[in-house]
C-alpha positions in Angstrom: 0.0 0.0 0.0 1.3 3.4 -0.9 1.4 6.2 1.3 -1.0 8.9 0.5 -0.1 12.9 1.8 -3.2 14.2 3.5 -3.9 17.4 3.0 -3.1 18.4 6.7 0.8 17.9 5.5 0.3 20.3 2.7 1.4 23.4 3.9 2.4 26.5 1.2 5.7 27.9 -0.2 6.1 30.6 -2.1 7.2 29.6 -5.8 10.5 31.5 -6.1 12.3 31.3 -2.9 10.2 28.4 -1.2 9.7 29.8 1.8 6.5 29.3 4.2 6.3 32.7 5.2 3.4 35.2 3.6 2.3 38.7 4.3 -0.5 40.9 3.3 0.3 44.6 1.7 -2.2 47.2 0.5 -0.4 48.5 -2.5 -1.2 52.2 -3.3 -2.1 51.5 -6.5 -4.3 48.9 -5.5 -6.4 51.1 -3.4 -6.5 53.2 -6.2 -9.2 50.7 -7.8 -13.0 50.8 -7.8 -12.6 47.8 -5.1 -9.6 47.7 -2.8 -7.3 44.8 -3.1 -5.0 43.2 -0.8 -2.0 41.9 -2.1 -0.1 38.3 -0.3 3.4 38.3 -1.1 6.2 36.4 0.0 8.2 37.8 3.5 11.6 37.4 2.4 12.7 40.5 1.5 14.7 39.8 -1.0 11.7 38.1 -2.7 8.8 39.5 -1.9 6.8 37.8 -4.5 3.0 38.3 -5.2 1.5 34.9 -4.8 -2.5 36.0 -4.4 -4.8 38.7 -4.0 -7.8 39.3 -1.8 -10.7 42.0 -1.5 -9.5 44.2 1.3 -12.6 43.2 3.6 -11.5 39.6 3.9 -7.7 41.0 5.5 -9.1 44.1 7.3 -11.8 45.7 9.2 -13.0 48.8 7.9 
């Protein structure tokens, strides 16, 4: 029987650098559109890739 990875083991890396680590940024540009938009980008700073987006109200209260 093979093993099978349940999906409790997955756990995300950022596609450049591999690291586990995310934060979320509000890009002034981004709040610029006609809905805000909350960037998730890697937290190595030396990457700091954007891996997703989300509407602001799902990061932040208003």
């Amino acid at each position: 029987m093979t093993d099978i990875k349940m999906n409790d083991e997955w756990k995300p890396k950022c596609p450049r650098c591999r690291q586990m680590n995310f934060v979320t940024v509000l890009d002034k540009y981004m709040k610029n559109t006609d809905k805000d938009i909350a960037l998730v980008i890697c937290a190595n700073e030396e990457c700091q890739t954007v891996v997703g987006a989300l509407p602001y109200e799902a990061v932040w209260d208003q």
